[in-house]
Backbone atoms as SQL, in Angstrom:
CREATE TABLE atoms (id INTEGER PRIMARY KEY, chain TEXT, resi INTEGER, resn TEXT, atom TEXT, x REAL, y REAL, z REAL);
INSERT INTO atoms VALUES
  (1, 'A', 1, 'UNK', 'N', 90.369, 86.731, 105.855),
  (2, 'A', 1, 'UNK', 'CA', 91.600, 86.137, 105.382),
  (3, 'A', 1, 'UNK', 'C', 92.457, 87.255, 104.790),
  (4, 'A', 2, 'UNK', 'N', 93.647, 86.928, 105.044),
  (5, 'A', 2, 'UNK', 'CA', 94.765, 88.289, 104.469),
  (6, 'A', 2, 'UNK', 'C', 95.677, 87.626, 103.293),
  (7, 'A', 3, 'UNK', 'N', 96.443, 88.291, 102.920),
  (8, 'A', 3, 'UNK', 'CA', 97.412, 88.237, 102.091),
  (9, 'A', 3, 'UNK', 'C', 98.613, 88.149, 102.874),
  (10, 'A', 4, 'UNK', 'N', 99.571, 87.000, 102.867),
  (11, 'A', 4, 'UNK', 'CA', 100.778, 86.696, 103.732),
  (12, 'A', 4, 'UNK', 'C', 101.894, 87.757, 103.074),
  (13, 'A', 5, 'UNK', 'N', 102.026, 87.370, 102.199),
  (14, 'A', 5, 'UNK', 'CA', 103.849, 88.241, 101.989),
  (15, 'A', 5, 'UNK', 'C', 103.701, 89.034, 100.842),
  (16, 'A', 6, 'UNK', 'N', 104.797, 90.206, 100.576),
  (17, 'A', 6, 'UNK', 'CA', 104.671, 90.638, 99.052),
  (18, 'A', 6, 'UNK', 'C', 104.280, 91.753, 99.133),
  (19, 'A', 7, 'UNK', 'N', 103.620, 92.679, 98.202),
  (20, 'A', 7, 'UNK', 'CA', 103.481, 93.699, 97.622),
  (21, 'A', 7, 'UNK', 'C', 102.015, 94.198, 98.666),
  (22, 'A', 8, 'UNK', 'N', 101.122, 92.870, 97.905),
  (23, 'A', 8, 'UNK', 'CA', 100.107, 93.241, 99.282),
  (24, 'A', 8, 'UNK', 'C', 99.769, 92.485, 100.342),
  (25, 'A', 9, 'UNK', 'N', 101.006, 92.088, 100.864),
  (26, 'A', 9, 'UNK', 'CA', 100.705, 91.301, 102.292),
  (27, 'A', 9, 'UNK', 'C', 100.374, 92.404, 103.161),
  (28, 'A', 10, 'UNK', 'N', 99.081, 91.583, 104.018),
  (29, 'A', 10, 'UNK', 'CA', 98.608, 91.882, 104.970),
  (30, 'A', 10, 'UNK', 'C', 96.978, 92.817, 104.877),
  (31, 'A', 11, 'UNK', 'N', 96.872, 92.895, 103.354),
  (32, 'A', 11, 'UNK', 'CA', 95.517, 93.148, 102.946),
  (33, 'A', 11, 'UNK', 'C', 94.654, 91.795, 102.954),
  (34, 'A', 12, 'UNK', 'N', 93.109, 92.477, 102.501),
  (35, 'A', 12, 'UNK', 'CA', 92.380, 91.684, 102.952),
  (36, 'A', 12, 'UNK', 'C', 91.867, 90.611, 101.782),
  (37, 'A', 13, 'UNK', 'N', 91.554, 89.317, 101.756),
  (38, 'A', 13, 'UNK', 'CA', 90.979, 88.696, 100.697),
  (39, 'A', 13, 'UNK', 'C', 89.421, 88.007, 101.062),
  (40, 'A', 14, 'UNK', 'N', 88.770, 88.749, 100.071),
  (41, 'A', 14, 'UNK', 'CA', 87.056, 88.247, 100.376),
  (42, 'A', 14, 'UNK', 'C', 87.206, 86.904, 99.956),
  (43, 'A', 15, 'UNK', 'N', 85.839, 86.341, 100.773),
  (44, 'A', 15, 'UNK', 'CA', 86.237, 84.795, 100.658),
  (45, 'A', 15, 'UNK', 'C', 84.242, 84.311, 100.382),
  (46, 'A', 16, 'UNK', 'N', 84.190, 83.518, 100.180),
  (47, 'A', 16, 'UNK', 'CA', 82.534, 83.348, 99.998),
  (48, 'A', 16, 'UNK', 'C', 82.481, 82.025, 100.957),
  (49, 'A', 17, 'UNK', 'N', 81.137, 82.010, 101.795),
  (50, 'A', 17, 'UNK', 'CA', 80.746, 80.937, 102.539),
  (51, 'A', 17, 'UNK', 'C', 79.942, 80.324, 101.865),
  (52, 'A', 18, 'UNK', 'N', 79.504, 79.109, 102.197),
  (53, 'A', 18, 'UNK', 'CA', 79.064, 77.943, 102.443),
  (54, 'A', 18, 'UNK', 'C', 79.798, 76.793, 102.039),
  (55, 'A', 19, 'UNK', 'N', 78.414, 75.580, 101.916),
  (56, 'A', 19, 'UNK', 'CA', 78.731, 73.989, 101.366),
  (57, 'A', 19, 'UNK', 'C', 80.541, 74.397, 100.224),
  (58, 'A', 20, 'UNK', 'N', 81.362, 72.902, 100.658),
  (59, 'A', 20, 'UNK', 'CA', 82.308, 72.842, 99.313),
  (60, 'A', 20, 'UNK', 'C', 82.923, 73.702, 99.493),
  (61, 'A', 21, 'UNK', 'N', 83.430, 74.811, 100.372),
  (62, 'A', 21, 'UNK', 'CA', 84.446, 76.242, 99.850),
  (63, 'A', 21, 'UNK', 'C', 85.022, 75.904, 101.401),
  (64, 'A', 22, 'UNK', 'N', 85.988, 75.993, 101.392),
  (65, 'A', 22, 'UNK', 'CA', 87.246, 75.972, 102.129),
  (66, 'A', 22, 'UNK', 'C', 88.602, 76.690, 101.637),
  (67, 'A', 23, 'UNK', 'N', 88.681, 78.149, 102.422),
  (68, 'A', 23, 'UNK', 'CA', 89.775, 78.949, 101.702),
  (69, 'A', 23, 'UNK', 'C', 90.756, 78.413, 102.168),
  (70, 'A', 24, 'UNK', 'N', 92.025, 78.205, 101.356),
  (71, 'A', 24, 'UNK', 'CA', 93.467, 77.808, 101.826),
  (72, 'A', 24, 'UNK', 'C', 93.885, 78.761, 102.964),
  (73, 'A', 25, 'UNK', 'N', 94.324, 77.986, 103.804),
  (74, 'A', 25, 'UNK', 'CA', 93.930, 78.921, 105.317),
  (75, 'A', 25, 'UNK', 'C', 96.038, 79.374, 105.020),
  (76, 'A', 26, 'UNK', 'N', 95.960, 80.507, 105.945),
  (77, 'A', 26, 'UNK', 'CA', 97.758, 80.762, 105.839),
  (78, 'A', 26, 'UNK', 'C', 98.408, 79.938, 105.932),
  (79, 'A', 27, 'UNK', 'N', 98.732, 79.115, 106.962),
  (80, 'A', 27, 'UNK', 'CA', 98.766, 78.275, 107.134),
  (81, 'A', 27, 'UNK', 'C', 99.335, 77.085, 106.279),
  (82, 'A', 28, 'UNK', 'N', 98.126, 76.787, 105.202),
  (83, 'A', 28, 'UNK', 'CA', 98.378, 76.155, 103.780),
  (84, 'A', 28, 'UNK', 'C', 99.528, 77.073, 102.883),
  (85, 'A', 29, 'UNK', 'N', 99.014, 78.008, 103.159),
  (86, 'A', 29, 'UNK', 'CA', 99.559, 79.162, 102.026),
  (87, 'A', 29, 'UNK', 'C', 101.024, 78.973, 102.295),
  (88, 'A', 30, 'UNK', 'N', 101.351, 79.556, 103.348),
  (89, 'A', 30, 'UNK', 'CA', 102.787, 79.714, 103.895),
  (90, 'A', 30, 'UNK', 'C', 103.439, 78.052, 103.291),
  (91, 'A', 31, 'UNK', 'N', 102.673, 77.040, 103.800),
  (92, 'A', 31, 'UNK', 'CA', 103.710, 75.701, 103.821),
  (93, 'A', 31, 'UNK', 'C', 103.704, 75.633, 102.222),
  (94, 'A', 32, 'UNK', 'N', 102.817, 76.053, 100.970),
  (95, 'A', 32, 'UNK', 'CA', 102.771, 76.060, 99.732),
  (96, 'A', 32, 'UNK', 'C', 104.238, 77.030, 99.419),
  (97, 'A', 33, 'UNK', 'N', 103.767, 78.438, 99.384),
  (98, 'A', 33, 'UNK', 'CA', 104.954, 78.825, 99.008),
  (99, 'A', 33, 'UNK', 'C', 106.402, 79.411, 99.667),
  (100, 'A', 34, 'UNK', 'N', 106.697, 78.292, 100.405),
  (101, 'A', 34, 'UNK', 'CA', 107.667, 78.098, 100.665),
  (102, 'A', 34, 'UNK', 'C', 107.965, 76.867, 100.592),
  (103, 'A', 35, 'UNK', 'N', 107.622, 75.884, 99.923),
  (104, 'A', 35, 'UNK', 'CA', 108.102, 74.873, 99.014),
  (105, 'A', 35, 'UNK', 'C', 108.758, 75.316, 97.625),
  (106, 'A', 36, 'UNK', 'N', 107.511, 76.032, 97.284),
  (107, 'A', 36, 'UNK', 'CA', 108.057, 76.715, 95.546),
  (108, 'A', 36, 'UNK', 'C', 108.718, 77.504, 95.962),
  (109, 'A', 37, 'UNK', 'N', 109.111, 78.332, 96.623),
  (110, 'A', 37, 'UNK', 'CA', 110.408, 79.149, 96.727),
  (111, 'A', 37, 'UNK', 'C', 111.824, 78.191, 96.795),
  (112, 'A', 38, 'UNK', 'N', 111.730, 77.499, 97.944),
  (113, 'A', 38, 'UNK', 'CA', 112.276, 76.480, 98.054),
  (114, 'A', 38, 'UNK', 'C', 113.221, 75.798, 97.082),
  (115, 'A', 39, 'UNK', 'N', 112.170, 75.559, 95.714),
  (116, 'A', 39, 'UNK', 'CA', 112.210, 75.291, 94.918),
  (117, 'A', 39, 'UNK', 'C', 112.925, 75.727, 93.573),
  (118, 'A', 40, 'UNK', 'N', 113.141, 77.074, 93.950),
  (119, 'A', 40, 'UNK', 'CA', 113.644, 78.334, 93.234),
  (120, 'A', 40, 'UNK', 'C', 112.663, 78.706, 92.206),
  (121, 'A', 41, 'UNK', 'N', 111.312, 78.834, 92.209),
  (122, 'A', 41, 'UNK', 'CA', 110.359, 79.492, 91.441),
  (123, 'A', 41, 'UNK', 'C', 110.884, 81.286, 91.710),
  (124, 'A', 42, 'UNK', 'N', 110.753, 81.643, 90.113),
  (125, 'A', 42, 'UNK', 'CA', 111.225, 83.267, 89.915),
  (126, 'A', 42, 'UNK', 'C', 109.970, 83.709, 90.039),
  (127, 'A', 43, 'UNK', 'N', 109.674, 84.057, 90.814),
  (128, 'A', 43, 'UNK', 'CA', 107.942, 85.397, 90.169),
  (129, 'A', 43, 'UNK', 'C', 107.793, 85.673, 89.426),
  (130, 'A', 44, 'UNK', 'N', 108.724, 86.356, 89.078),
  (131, 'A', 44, 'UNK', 'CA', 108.834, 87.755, 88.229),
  (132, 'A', 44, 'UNK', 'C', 107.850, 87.039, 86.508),
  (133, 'A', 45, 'UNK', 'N', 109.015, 86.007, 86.520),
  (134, 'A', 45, 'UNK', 'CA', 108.340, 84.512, 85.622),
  (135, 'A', 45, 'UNK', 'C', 107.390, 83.896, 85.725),
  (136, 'A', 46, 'UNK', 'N', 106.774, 83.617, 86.614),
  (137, 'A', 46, 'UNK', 'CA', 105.618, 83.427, 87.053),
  (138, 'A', 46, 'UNK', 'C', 104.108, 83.776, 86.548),
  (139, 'A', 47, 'UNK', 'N', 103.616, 82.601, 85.463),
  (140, 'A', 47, 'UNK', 'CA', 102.478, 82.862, 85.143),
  (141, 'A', 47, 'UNK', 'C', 101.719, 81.545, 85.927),
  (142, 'A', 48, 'UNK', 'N', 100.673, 82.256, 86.443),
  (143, 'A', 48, 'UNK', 'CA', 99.589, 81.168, 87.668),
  (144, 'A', 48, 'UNK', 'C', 98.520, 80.844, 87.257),
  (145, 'A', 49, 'UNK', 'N', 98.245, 79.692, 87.005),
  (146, 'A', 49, 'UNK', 'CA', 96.738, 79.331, 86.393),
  (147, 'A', 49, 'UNK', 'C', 95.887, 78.144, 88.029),
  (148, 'A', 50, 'UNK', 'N', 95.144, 79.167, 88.972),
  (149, 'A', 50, 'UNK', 'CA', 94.343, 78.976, 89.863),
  (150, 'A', 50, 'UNK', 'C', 93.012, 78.255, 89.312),
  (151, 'A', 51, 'UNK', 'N', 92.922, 76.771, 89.581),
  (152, 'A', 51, 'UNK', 'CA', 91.703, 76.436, 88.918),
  (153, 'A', 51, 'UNK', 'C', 90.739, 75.928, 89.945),
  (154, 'A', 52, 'UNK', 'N', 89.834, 75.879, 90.017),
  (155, 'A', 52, 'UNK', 'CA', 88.767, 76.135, 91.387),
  (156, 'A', 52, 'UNK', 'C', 89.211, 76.593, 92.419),
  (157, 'A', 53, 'UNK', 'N', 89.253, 78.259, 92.223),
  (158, 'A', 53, 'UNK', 'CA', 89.464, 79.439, 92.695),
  (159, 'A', 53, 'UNK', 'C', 89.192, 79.468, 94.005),
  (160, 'A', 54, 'UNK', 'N', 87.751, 79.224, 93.938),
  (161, 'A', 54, 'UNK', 'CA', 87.392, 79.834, 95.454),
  (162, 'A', 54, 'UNK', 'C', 87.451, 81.163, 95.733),
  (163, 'A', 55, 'UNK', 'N', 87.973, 81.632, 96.377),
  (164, 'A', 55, 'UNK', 'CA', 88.431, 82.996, 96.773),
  (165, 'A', 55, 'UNK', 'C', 89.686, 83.370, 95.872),
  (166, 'A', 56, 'UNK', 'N', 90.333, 83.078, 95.648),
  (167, 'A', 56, 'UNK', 'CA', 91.482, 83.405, 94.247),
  (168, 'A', 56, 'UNK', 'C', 92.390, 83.653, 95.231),
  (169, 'A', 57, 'UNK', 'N', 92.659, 82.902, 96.567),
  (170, 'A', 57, 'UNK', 'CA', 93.631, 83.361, 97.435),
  (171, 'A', 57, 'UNK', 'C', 94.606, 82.675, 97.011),
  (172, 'A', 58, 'UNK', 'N', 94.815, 81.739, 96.171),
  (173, 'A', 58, 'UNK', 'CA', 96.438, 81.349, 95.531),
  (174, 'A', 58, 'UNK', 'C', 96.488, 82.007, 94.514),
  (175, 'A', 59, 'UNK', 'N', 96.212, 82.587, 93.539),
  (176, 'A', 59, 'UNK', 'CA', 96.270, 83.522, 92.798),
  (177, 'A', 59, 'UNK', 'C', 96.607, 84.950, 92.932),
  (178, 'A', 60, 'UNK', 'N', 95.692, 85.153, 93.966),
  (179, 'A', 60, 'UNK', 'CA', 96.317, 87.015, 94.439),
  (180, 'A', 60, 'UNK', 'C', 97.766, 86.749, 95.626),
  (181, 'A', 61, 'UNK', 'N', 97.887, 85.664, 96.433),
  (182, 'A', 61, 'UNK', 'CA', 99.132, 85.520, 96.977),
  (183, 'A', 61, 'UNK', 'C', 100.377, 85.445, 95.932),
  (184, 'A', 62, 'UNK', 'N', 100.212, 84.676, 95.256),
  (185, 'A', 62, 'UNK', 'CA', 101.148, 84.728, 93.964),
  (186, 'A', 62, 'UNK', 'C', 101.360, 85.894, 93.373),
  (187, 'A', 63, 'UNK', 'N', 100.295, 86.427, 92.835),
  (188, 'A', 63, 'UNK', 'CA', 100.519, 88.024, 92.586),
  (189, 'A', 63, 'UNK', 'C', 101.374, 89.417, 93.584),
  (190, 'A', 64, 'UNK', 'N', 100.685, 88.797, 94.429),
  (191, 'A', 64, 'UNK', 'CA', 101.242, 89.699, 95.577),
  (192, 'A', 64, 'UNK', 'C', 102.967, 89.698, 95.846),
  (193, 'A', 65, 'UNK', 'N', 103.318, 88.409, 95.383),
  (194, 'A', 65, 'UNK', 'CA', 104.828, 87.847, 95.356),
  (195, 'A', 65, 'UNK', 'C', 105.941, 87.911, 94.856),
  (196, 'A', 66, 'UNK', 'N', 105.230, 88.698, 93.457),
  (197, 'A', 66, 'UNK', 'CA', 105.262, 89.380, 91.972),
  (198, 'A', 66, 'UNK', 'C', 105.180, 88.485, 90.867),
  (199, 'A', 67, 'UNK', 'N', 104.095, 87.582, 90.628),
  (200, 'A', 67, 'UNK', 'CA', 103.861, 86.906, 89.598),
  (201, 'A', 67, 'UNK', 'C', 103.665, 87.536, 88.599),
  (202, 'A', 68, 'UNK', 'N', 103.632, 87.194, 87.270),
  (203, 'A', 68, 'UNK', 'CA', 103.605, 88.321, 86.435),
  (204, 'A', 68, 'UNK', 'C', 102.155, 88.027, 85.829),
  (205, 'A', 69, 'UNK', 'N', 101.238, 87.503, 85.888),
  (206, 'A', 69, 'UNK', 'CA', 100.117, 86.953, 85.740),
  (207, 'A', 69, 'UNK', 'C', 99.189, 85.958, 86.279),
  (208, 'A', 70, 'UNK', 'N', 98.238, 85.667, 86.288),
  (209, 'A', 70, 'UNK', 'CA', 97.543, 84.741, 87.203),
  (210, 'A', 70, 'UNK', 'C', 95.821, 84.522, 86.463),
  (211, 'A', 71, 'UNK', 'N', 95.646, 83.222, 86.039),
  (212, 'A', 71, 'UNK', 'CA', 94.303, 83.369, 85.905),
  (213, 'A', 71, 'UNK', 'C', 93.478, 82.586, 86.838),
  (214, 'A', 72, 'UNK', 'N', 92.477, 82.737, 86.777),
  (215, 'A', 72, 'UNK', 'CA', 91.598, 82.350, 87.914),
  (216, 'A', 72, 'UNK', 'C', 90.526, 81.220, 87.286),
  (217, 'A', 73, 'UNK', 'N', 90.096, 80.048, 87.448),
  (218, 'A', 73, 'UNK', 'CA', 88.591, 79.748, 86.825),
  (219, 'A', 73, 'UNK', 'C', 87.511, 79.472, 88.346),
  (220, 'A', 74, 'UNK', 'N', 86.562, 79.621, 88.117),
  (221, 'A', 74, 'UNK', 'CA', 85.913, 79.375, 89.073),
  (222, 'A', 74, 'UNK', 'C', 84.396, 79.412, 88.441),
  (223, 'A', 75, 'UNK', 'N', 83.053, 78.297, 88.892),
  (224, 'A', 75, 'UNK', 'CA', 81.648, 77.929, 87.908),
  (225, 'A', 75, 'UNK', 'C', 80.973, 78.968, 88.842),
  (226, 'A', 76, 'UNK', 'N', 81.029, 79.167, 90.432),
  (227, 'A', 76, 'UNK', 'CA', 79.814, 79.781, 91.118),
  (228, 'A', 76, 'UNK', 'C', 80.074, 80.963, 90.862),
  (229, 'A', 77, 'UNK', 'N', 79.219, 81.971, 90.578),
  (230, 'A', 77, 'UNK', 'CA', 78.839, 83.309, 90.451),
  (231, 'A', 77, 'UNK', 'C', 79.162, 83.886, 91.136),
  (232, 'A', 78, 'UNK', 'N', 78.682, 83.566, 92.677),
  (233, 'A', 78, 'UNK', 'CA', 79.188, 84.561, 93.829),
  (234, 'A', 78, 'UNK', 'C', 80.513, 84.552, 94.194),
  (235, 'A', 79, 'UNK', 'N', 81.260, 83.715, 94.190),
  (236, 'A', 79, 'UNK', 'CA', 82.832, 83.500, 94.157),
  (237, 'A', 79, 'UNK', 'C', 83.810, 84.085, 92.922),
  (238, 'A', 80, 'UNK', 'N', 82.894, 84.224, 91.712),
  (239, 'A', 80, 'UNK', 'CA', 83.753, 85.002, 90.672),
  (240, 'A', 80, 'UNK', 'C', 83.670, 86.258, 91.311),
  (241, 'A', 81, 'UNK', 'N', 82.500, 86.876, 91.267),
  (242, 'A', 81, 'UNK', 'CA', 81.932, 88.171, 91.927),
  (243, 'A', 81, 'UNK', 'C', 83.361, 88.508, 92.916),
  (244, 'A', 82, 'UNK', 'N', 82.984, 88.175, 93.887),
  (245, 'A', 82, 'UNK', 'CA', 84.308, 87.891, 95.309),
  (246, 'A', 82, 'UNK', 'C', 85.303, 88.333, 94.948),
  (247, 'A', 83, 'UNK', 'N', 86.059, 87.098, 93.751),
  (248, 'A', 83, 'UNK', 'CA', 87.329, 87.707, 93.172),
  (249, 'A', 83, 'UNK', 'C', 87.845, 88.334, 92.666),
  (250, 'A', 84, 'UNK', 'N', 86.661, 88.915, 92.090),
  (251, 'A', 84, 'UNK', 'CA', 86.650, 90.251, 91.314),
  (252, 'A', 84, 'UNK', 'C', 87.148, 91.385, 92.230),
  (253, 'A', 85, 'UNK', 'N', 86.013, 91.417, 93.138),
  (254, 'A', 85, 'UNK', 'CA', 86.500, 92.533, 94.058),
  (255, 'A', 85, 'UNK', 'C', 87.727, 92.623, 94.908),
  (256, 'A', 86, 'UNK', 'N', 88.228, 91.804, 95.088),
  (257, 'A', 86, 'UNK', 'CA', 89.333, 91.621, 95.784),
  (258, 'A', 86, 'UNK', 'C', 90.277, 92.252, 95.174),
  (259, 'A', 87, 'UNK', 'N', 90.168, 91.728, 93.885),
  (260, 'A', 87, 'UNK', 'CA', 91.524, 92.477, 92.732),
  (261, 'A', 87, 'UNK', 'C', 91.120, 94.105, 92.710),
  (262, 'A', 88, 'UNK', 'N', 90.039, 93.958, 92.683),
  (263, 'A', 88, 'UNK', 'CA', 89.574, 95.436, 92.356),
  (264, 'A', 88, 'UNK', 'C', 90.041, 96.555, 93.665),
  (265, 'A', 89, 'UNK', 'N', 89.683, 95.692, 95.250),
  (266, 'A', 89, 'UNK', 'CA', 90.099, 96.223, 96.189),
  (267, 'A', 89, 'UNK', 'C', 91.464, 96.659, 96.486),
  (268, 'A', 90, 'UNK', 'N', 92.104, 95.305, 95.932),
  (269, 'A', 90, 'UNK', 'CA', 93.998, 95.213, 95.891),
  (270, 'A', 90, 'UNK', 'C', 94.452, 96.895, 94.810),
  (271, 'A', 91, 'UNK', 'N', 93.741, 96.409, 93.832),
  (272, 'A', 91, 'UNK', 'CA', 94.126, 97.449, 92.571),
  (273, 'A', 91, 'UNK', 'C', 95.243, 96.916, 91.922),
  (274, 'A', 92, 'UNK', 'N', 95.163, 95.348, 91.537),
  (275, 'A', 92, 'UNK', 'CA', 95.635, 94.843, 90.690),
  (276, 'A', 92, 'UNK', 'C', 95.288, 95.247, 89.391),
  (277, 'A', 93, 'UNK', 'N', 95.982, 94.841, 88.393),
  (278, 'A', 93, 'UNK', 'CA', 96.237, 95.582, 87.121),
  (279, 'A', 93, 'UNK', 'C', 95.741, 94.441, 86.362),
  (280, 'A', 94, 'UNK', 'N', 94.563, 95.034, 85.519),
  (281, 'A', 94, 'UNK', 'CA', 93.613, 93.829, 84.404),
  (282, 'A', 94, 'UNK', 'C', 94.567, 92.932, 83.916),
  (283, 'A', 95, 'UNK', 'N', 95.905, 93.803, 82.800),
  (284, 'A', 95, 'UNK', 'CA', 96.434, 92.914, 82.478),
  (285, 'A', 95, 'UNK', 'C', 97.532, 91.947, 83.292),
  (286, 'A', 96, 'UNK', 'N', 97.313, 92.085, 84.534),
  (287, 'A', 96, 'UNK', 'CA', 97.963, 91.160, 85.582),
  (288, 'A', 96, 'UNK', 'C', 96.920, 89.756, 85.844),
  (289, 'A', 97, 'UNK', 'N', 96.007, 89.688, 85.830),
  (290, 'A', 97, 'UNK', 'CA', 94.900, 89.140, 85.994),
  (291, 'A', 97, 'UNK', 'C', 93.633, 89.165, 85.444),
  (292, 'A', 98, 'UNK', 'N', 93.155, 87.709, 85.384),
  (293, 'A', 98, 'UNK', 'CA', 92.096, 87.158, 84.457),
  (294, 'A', 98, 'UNK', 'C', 91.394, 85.976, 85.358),
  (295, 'A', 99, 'UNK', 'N', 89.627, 86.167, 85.264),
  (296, 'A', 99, 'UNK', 'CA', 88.449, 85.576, 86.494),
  (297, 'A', 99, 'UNK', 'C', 87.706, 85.173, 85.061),
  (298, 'A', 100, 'UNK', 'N', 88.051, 83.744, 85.011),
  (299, 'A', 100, 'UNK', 'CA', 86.938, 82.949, 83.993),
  (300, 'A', 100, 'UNK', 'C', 85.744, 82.286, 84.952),
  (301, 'A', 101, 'UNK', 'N', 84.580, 82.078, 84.958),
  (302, 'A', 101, 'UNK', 'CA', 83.741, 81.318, 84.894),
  (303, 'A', 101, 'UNK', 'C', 83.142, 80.146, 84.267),
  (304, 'A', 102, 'UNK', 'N', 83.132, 79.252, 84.945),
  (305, 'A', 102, 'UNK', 'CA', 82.614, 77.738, 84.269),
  (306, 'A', 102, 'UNK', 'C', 83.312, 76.567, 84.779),
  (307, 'A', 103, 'UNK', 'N', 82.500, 75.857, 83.911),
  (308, 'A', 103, 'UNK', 'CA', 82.482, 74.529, 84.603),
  (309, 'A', 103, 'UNK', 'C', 83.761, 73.868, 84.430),
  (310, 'A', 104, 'UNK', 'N', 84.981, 73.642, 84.853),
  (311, 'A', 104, 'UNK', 'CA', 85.812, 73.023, 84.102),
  (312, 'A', 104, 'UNK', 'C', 85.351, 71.425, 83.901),
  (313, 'A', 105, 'UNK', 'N', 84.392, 70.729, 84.281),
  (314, 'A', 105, 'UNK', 'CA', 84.677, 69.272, 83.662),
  (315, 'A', 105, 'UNK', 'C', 83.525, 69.203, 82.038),
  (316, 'A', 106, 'UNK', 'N', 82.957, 70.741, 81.724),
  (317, 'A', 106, 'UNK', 'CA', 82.340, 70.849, 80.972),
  (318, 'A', 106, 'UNK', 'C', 82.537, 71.273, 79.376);
């Protein structure tokens, strides 16, 4: 899966398999933000709170868009892991982004 538009469109976003995980395919992505553009969402303004992450591919697309922040939650381990690296791969900036773990109905 890639990154559609922005700063780092066209890089890559790790994604984790199995049961329950379905990454927002481009597809989704594209018809998402281009509603909120649409919409006149500023980036720049743009703080993103991604909650069952998954792959953090609405989060790092947003970033990529120039959000000015983005947090992530996500409970499975290997999917925080994932998103970690992705940012790490991108070379997003810590204080651009934040990967909580846990349960949100907990």
């Amino acid at each position: 899966m890639r990154v559609i538009a922005g700063e780092y469109g066209g890089r890559e976003i790790r994604t984790v398999e199995g049961p329950g995980y379905r990454p927002a395919t481009a597809k989704v992505r594209q018809a998402l933000f281009s509603m909120l553009e649409a919409r006149g969402v500023c980036w720049p303004e743009a703080r993103v709170l991604d909650l069952f992450a998954g792959s953090g591919s609405l989060a790092v697309e947003s970033l990529s868009r120039g959000a000015a922040y983005a947090c992530m939650v996500e409970k499975n381990p290997r999917a925080v892991a994932c998103i970690k690296q992705t940012l790490a791969d991108l070379r997003i900036p810590q204080d651009r982004a934040r990967v909580l773990s846990g349960d949100l109905f907990q």
